[in-house]
N, C-alpha and C positions, 0 to 999 in steps of 0.2 A: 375322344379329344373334345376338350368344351371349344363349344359354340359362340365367341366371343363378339361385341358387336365394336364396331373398328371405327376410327377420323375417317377414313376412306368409305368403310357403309353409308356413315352419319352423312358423309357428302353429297354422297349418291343420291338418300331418302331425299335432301332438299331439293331435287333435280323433281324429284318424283318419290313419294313414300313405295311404289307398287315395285320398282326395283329390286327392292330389298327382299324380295319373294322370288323372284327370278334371279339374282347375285347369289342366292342361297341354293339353287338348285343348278347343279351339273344338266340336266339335260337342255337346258334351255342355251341358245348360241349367245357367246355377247363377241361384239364386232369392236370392244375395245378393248379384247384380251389382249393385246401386245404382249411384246419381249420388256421389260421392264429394263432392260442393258438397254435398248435402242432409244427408249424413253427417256432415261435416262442422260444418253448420249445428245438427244437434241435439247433438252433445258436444262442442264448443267446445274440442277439442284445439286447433286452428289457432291461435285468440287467445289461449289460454294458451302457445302456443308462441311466438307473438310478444312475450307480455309478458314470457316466461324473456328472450329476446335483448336486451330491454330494458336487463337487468340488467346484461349485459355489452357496454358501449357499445365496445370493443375489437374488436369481433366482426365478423370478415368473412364474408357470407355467399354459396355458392357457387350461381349460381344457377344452373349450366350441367346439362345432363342427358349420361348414358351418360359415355361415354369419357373424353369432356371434361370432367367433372365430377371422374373418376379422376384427370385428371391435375394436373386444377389443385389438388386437396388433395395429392396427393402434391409437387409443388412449393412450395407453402404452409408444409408441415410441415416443411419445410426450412430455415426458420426457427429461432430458438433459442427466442424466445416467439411463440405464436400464440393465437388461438381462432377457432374456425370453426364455422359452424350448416350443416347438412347438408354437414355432410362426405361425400365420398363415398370407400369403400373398397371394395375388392374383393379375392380370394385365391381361387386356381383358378376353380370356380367358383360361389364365392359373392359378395354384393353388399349391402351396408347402405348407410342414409346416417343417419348422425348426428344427433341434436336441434344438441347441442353440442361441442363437442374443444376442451380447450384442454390448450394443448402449455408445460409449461416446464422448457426440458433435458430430459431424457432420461425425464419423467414425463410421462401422459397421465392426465388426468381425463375421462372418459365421461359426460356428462351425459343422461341422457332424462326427459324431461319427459310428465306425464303429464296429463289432464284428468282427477284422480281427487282426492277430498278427504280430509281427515286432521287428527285432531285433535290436536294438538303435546302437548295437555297429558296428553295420557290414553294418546299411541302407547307401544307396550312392545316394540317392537322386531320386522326379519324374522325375527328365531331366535326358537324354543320355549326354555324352560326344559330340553327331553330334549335338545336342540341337536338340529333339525330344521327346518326352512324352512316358517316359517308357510304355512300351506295358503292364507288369506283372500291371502296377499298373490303367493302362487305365479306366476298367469300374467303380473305385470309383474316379477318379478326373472327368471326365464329366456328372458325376453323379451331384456334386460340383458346377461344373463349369453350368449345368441347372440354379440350385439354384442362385448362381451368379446372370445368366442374368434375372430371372424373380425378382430377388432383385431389383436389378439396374433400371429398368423398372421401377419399383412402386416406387422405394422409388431413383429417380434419382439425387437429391440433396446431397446427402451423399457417402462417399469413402466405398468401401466394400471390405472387406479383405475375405478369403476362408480359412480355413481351415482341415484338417483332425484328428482326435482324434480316435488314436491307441491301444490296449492291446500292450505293452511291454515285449515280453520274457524274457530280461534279468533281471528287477527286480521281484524280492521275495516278496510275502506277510507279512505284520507284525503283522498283528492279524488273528487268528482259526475262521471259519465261516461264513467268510465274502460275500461267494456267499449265503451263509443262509439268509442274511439280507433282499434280493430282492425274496419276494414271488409271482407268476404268476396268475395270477385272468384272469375269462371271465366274463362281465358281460349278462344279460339276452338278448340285440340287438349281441352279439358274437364278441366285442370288448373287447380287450384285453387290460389289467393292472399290474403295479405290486404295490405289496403293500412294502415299506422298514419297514421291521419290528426295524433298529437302525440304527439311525442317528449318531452313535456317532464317534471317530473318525476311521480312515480307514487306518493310517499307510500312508505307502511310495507309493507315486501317484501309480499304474498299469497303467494306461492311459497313452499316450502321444500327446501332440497336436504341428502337424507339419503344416507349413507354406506351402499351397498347392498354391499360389496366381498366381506365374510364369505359373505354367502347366495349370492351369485352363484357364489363357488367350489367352496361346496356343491354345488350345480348340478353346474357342471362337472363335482366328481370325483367325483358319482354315475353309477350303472350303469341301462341303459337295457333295454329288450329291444322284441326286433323279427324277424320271421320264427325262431322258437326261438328265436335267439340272446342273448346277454346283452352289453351292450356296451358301452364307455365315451362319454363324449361327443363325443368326437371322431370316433370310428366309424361313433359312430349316424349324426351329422348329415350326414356325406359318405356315406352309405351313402341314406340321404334323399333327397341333393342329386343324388347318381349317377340313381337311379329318376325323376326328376321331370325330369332333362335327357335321359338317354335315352326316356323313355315307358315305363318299365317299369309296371308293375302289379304294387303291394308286397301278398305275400299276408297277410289280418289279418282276424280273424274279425270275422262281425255282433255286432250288441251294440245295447244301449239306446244307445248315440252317435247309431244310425242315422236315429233318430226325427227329429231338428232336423237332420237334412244337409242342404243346399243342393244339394245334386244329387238331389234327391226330386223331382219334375217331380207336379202336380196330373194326375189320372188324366185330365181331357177335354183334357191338353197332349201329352199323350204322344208325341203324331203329329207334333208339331212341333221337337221334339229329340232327341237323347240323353239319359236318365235314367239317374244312373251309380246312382241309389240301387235301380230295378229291375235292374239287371244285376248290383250286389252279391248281391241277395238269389236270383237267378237260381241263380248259381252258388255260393254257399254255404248254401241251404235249399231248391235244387230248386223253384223257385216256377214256375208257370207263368204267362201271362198272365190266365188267369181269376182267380189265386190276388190278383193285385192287386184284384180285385175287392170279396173278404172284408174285413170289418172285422178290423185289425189289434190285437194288446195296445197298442203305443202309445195308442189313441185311448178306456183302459179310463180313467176318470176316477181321478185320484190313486193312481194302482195305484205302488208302491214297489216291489215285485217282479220290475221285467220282465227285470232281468237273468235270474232262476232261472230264470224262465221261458225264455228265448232259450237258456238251458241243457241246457236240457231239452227242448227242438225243439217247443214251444209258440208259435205263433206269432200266432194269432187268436184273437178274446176268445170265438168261439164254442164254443172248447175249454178253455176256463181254469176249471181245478177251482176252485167257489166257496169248499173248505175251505182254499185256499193264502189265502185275503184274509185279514188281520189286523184280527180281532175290536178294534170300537170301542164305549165304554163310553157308555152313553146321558145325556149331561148337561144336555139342552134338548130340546121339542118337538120334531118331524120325524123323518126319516130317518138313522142314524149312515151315517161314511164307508161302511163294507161292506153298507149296506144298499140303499143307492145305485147301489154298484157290482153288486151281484146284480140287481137290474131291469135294470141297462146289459145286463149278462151275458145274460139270458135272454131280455130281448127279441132281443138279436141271433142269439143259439140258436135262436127258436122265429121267426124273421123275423117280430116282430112289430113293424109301424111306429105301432101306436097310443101317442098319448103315457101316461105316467103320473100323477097328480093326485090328491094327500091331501085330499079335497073336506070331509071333516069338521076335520082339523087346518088345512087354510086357511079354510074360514070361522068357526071358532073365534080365528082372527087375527085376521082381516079385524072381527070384532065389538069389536076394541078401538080400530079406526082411527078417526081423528075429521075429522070435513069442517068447512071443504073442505079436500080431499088435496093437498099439495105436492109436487113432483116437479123437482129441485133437479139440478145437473152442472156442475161446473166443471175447466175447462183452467188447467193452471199449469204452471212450469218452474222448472228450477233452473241457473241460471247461473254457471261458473266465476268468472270476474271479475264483481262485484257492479254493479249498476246507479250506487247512490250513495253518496255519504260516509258511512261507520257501520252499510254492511253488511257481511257475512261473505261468502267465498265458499258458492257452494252453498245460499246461503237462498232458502226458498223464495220465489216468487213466483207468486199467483192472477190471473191477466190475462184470466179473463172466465165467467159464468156464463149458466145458462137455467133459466128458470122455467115450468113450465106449472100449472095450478091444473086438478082434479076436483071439482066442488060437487055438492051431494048429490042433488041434480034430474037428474045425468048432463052438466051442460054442461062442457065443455072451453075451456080458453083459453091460451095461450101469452101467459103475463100481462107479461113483463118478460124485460131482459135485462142484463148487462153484458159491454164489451168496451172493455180500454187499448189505445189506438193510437200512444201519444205517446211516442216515443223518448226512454229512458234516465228513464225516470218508477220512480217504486217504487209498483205499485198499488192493494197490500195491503188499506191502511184505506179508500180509497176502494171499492172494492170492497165489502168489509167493512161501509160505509155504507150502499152502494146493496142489497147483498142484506137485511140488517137492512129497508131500509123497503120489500122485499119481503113479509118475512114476518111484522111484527111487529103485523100488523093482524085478528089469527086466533091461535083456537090451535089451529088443523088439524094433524093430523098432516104430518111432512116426509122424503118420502123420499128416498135416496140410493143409488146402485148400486156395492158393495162399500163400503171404506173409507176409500177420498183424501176424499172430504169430509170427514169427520170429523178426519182426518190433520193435515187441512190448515188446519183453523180454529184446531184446539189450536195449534198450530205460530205463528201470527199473533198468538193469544194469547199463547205465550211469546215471541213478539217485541216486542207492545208492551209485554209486563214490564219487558222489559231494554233499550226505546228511550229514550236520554236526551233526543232532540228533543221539544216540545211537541206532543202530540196531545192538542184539549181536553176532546173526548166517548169517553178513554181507557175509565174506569169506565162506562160506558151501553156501550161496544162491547165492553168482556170480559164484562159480566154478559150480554147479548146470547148469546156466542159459548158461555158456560155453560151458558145455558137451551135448547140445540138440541145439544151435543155431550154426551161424556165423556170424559174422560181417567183415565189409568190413572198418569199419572208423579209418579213422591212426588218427585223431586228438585227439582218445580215448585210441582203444585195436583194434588187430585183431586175429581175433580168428578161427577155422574152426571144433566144437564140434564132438566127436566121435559118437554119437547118435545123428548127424544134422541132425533135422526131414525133411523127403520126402514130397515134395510138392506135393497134389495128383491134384492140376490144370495142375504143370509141365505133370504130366504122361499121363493126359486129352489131354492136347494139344499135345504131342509127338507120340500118339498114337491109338487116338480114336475119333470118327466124327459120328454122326447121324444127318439128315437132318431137326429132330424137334426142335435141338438146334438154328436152323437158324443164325448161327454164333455166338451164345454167348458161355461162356464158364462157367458162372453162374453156382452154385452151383443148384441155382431154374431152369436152364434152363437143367443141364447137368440130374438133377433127375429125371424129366417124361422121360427124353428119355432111361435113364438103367430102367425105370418101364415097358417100352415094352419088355422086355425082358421075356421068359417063365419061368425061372427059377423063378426069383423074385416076377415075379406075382402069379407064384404058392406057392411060399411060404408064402407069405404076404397077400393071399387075404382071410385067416383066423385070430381069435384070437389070434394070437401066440405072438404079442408084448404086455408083463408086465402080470404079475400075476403068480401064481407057476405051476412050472413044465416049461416053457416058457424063452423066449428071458426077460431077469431080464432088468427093466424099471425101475426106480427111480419117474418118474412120469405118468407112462399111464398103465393103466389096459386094459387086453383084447382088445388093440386096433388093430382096421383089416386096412392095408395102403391101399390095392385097392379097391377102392371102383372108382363106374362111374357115369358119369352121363347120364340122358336122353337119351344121342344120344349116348350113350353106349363106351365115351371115358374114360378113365380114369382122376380122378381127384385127380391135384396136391396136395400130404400127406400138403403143407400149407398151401393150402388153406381148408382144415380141421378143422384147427383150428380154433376156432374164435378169434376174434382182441383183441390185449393186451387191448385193452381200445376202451369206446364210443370214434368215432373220425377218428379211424384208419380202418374204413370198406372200404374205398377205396382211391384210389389216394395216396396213404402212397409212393408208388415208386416214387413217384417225389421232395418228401422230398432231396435225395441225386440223384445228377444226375451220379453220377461216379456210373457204374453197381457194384463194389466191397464194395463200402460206401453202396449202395442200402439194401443189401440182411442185415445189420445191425445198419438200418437205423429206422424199430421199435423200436428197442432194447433200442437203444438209445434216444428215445423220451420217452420211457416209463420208463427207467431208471430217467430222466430229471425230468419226472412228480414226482415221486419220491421224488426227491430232492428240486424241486423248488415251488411246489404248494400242496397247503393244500387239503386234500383228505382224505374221511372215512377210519375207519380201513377196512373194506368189500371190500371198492373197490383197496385198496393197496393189501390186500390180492389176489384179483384176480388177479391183476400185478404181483405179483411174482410167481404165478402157471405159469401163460403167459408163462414168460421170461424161469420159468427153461421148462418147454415146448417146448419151440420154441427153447432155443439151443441144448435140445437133442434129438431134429429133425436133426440138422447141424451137430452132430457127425454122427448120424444113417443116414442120409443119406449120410455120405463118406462113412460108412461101405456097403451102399449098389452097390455102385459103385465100391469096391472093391471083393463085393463077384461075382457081374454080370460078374466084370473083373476073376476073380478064373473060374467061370461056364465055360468061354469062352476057357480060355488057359488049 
C-alpha cells in the first residue's frame, strides 16, 4: 500500500517537522489518537460538511476510498461541468480529498469548508493592511493553499481557484431542527458518516464562501526553512513528504512546541510504548532517563519565557533564574503572576512538597462570604448549525447545571440540578428558570470555578435582548441574571450584580499553591491536591456521600471519595467514575486543548451524542446518569476545596 503524505501530516510537520517520523511509525504512542466519531461529535465539521453539499444539489459524491476514489474523480472531471465532494487527488506522492471541486471548462473552484465561525459584518479580510496573511486566520488558508498545490500539480491544465466556506454569525436560522437533519454514523472499519435525514429546503444560506485565492498564493510563494535550508513551497513540502514515506528523521531543534506533542507518553506509560517526545529530548538535550523524572519549565505556571529558556539549555524549573520572570504590578489582594511562580520555583528547588496558603489573606476573604454558600457549574455547547428557527450559528447553549449548598452549621447538600435531554430543544431560559428558583431564595454568596458561568449568563442575557419570540418573565430573568453576574460590554449593558458570584479559581490563584498541581490550576488538578489534606480525607474516606442520614446526593449513594490505589496513592474521585460512553476511556483530554474547555470537554461530546446520533434507549440512559454524575462532582468538588480552605483558616 503506498505511503501517501496527507493535509493532516502537512499539519502535523508545521507543528513540528520530527512528527512525521513518529506519525509514521506504529510503535511510537500518540495521545491524540482519538475516536474520530467522538471528534467529530464535539466540532460538528461533518454536519457542516453535509450542510455545504446541500447547497449544491448537483454534487456527486465519491464515496469510494484509495485508488478507486483516484479514479473515479479523475474520470468525473472529464466532464466539461462537474462538482464533486471528496474529490480524491493524488500527484507523486501526495494525496487530498476535497470538501468540494467544481469543474466548469477549464476553471476549478476549490471549496473547503470549515466548522469555524465568522462575522460577515465586521470580517476585514485574510490580508493585513502591510499585505501579510492574517496570523488569526493562518492555519485554515495553508491548509487551502496545500490543497492548491497538490490540485495544480495533477490537474495543471486548469485555473484553480481556493476557497473557504464559513458558519456565519450573523444570519439566523429559518427553519426548527435543522442540526437534527445530519445524523452521525460509525461504520463497522470506525469510519465516520452522516446520514441527512431531509433534504428538503434549508432557509437562508448559514454558510459563507469567501474568496481565499490572494492569501493562499501568499503561502505558496513564501520561503520556508527546514534542516538550514531556505525553501520555497514546493521544496519544502516534497522534501516533507520524502522524510515521512521513507522514515527519515527530519533533524529540527527542541522548543516550547515540545510541551503539547502527542508523542509525550505519561511517565508511569513509558514501558508500554515508544515516546518520540523522550527520545527527542534524549538526543537533543542529552537527557537521561532519570532527567524525565525532574519537573520540567513547561509545567512552570504561566511562564512566557520558555523559549529563552530552551535557549539557553535551561530545562527544569529547578534551575530557572527567578530574575528572568516578568515583574507583575499588584492590582488586587493575593499573590501577582511572579509571585506565584517563585513559590512553584523553590518549592521544587528545595523539594518541598508541602502546600502553600495565605491563611490571613483567605480568611480576610472568607469574612465577606455570606451563608448559605452556593456552589454553581454548568455544561454548555456551541453548535455550528443552530438548534431552531432565529438562532445564530455558534450560540451558545447551557444544557445543564449542579448545585450544591454549605450552611453555616457545616451541613452539605447537593440541593438541585438541571439537565436538557430533549432533541433539537433551545434550553437556555428554561434553564435559566430552573437555576433562578435555585438561588433566588437566599442571598448567600454563589460561587463559580473560573469564568464560563459568568460568560455564559451575560451571553443569555444578550440573547433574550435580541429574541423577537415571546418570553414572558423576559424582565424577572435579566434582572435575575444582573443581580448574580457582571458585565463589562458597552455595546450592550454594563452592569456589576449585588450577588456577583466569587470566582473560587480567583481565590485559588491568590492564595493557595500545592506542588501536585504542577502549575495547573484545573479544577482536576486543584482536587487531589485539597484530597491530601487530613481533614478531607478523614471525612471522605467513608460512606458519607448520598443516602440518609448523610451528605444528601441527588445521584450517588453511599459513595466513599478516597479510595487508593496499589501504591497506596489516592485516586482522582474522576477517575472513579466510569466513561460517559464506550469511547471515552482515554485520550478524551485532547479533544479540547484549552485546559478550561478540557475539564467539559466529555460533557459535551456526550451531550452531542445525544443530539446527533441515533442510540438505544439503555445506552442514552446511561448518558444521562453520566452527565448528571460527573457535574455534581464539579460542584462537590468546589465544595471541597472550600471546606479544606474553612479546616485551614
Amino acid at each position: 500500500m503506498k505511503k501517501y503524505f496527507t493535509k493532516s501530516l502537512f499539519k502535523k510537520a508545521l507543528q513540528c517537522p520530527v512528527k512525521l517520523y513518529y506519525a509514521g511509525n506504529v510503535e511510537y504512542a500518540d495521545m491524540n489518537e482519538n475516536d474520530p466519531f467522538l471528534e467529530a461529535l464535539t466540532e460538528g465539521g461533518f454536519q457542516v460538511g453535509e450542510l455545504a453539499k446541500l447547497y449544491f444539489p448537483e454534487g456527486i459524491n465519491i464515496a469510494e476510498h484509495g485508488s478507486k476514489a483516484i479514479e473515479k474523480t479523475k474520470e468525473l472531471l472529464k466532464r466539461n461541468n462537474i462538482t464533486l465532494f471528496e474529490a480524491a487527488v493524488s500527484y507523486g506522492n501526495f494525496f487530498i480529498r476535497t470538501d468540494i471541486l467544481r469543474k466548469q471548462g477549464r476553471s476549478i473552484d476549490l471549496i473547503e469548508v470549515k466548522a469555524k465561525s465568522i462575522n460577515s459584518e465586521k470580517f476585514n479580510g485574510f490580508i493585513t493592511k502591510h499585505n501579510a496573511v492574517r496570523s488569526s486566520w493562518y492555519q485554515y488558508l495553508i491548509d487551502v493553499a496545500f490543497q492548491k498545490y497538490v490540485l495544480s500539480k495533477a490537474y495543471p491544465e486548469y485555473n484553480i481557484t481556493v476557497f473557504l466556506m464559513l458558519a456565519d454569525k450573523t444570519v439566523k436560522a429559518e427553519v426548527d431542527g435543522l442540526h437534527q437533519r445530519f445524523r452521525l454514523n460509525k461504520d463497522k472499519n470506525g469510519r465516520t458518516s452522516v446520514t441527512v435525514k431531509d433534504r428538503s429546503d434549508t432557509g437562508r444560506k448559514l454558510l459563507l464562501q469567501l474568496n481565499a485565492d490572494k492569501a493562499a498564493d501568499m503561502i505558496l510563494n513564501a520561503h520556508y526553512s527546514l534542516e538550514g535550508l531556505t525553501l520555497n513551497f514546493g521544496d519544502y513540502v516534497n522534501e516533507l513528504a520524502k522524510a515521512y514515506t521513507y522514515g527519515r528523521k527530519i533533524n529540527h531543534p527542541i522548543g516550547r512546541q515540545c510541551q503539547d506533542c502527542e508523542f509525550k507518553l505519561p511517565e508511569e506509560e513509558v514501558h508500554n510504548k515508544l515516546s518520540g517526545f523522550r527520545e527527542c529530548w534524549k538526543n537533543k538535550a542529552g537527557f537521561t532517563d532519570r532527567d524525565f523524572m525532574e519537573e520540567m519549565i513547561f509545567d512552570l505556571w504561566n511562564l512566557k519565557e520558555k523559549q529563552e529558556l530552551i535557549d539557553r539549555g535551561i530545562y527544569f524549573i529547578k534551575d530557572v533564574d527567578e530574575d528572568i520572570l516578568a515583574e507583575h504590578k499588584r492590582k488586587k489582594k493575593g499573590l501577582t503572576i511572579d509571585e506565584r511562580q517563585k513559590i512553584q520555583i523553590r518549592k521544587v528547588r528545595n523539594k518541598d512538597h508541602t502546600p502553600y496558603l495565605d491563611k490571613k489573606g483567605l480568611k480576610t476573604e472568607m469574612k465577606t462570604w455570606k451563608f448559605p454558600l452556593h456552589f454553581i457549574d454548568f455544561e454548555s455547547t456551541m453548535t455550528a448549525i443552530p438548534f431552531n428557527k432565529g438562532r445564530r450559528p455558534y450560540e451558545g447553549i447551557a444544557f445543564q447545571f449542579s448545585h450544591h449548598v454549605v450552611y453555616e452549621n457545616g451541613r452539605i447538600e447537593h440541593k438541585g440540578q438541571y439537565l436538557n435531554t430533549a432533541r433539537g430543544f433551545f434550553p437556555n431560559y428554561d434553564f435559566l428558570r430552573a437555576l433562578k428558583k435555585e438561588l433566588e431564595n437566599d442571598d448567600g454568596s454563589i460561587f463559580r470555578y473560573a469564568a464560563h458561568e459568568n460568560s455564559f449568563l451575560v451571553a443569555i442575557h444578550k440573547q433574550m435582548h435580541e429574541d423577537s419570540s415571546p418570553v414572558p418573565d423576559r424582565t424577572e430573568l435579566a434582572s435575575f441574571i444582573e443581580s448574580i453576574t457582571h458585565s463589562n460590554d458597552k455595546s450592550c449593558k454594563i452592569w456589576q450584580g449585588k450577588r456577583d458570584m466569587i470566582d473560587l479559581l480567583e481565590i485559588v490563584k491568590k492564595y493557595y499553591y500545592h506542588p501536585v498541581m504542577k502549575g495547573s490550576n484545573s479544577i482536576k488538578a486543584v482536587l487531589p491536591a485539597v484530597l491530601e489534606s487530613e481533614y478531607i480525607q478523614k471525612k471522605y474516606s467513608g460512606p458519607v456521600y448520598g443516602g440518609r442520614g448523610k451528605i444528601k446526593s441527588l445521584n450517588f449513594k453511599d459513595q466513599v471519595w478516597i479510595q487508593r490505589d496499589k501504591d497506596g496513592r489516592i485516586i482522582s474521585p474522576y477517575k472513579l467514575l466510569p466513561p460517559l460512553f464506550k469511547g471515552m476511556e482515554s485520550n478524551s483530554h485532547s479533544l479540547m486543548a484549552d485546559e478550561t474547555l478540557a475539564d467539559g470537554g466529555a460533557a459535551m461530546t456526550a451531550y452531542a451524542r445525544m443530539q446527533f446520533t441515533e442510540i438505544a434507549a439503555a445506552e442514552r440512559k446511561r448518558i444521562i446518569k453520566g452527565l448528571l454524575r460527573y457535574c455534581e462532582l464539579d460542584t462537590l468538588a468546589m465544595v471541597m476545596i472550600y471546606e479544606y480552605f474553612r479546616s485551614i483558616v
